[in-house]
C-alpha positions in Angstrom: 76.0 90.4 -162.1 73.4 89.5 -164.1 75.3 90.4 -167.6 77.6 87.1 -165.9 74.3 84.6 -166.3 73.6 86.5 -169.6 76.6 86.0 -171.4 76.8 82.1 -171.7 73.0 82.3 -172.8 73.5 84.2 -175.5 76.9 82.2 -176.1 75.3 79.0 -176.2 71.9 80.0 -178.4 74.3 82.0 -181.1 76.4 78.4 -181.2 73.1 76.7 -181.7 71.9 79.2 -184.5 74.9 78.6 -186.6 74.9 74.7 -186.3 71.5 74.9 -187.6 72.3 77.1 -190.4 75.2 74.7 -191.3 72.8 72.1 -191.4 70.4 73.6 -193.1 73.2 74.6 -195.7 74.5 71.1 -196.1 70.8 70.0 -196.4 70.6 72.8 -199.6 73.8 71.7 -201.3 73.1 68.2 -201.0 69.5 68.7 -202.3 70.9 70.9 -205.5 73.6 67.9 -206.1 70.7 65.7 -206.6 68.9 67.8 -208.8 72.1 68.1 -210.7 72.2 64.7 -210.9 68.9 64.3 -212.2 69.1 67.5 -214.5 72.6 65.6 -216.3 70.7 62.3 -216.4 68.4 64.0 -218.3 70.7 66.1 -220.5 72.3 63.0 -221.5 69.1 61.3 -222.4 67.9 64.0 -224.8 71.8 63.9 -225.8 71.7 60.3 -227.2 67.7 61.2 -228.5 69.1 63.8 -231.2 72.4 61.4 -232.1 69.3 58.7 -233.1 67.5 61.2 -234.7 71.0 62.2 -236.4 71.6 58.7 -237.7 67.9 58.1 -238.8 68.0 61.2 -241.0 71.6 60.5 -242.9 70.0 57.4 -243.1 66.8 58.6 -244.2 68.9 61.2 -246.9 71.0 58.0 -248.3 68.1 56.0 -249.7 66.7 59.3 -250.9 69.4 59.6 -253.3 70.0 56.4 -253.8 66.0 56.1 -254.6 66.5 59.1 -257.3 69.4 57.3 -258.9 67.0 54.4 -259.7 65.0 56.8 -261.8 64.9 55.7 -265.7 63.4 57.4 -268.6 60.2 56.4 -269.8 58.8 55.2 -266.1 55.4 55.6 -265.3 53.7 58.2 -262.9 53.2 54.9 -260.4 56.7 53.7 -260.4 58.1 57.4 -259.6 55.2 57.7 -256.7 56.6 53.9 -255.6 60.3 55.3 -255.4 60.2 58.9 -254.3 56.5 59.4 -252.7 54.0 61.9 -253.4 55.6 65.1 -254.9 55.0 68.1 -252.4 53.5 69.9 -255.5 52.8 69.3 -259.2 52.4 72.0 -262.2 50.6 70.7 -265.1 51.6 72.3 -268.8 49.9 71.0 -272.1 52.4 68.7 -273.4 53.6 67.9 -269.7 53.8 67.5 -266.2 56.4 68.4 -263.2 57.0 67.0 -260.0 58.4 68.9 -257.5 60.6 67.2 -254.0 61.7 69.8 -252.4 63.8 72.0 -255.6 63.9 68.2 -257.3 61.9 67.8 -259.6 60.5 65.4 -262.3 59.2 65.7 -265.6 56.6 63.6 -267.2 56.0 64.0 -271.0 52.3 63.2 -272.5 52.0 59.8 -272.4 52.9 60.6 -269.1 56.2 59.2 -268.7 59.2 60.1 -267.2 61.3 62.5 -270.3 64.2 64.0 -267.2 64.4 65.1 -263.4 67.1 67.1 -261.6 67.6 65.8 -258.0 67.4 68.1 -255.2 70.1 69.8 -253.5 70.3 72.1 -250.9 73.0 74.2 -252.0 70.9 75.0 -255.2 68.8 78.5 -255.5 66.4 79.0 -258.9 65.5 82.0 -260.3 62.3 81.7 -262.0 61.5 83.6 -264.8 57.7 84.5 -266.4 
């Protein structure tokens, strides 16, 4: 007799267990669809960040070379500095001087102007001999 009174109990708290597991599923998959949402927001925003930082450096690349076509013979070490910047390093011979950009580099004779250059390029691997 008293399994009768039992039974609806149990019935009624097992019904009341799963509805608030339900919810507290729907409650979990709503909150990871938010975080999702945030998560692409933020995917996107670092997206468009490297297509500017993209454009800045072909940008940046372009008036590089055009900046090493405007080299002339004969121009001082100031106008070369003016156009390409500071050289990352420079070797100093007797009768002359070298400027290196990256494996560019330009040559200054003794007076010191500019006597020839070779622009950089990635492609290109020098062997240097002693």
């Amino acid at each position: 007799m008293k399994l009768i009174y039992i039974l609806p109990i149990f019935f009624l708290f097992a019904f009341h267990v799963k509805a608030q597991n339900v919810d507290s599923l729907k409650n979990a998959v709503s909150s990871l669809e938010d975080s999702l949402e945030l998560k692409n927001g933020e995917i996107e925003k670092l997206r468009l960040k490297i297509e500017k930082m993209e454009k800045e450096s072909r940008a940046r690349l372009i008036k590089e070379k055009e900046n090493w076509r405007k080299l002339e013979r004969y121009m001082t070490m100031k106008e070369v500095k003016k156009l390409l910047g500071k050289p990352e390093s420079i070797d100093k011979f007797s009768m002359s001087t070298r400027w290196w950009y990256g494996n560019g580099y330009v040559d200054f004779n003794a007076y010191p102007a500019v006597s020839g250059w070779s622009e950089p390029r990635k492609e290109r691997i020098e062997i240097i001999e002693h």
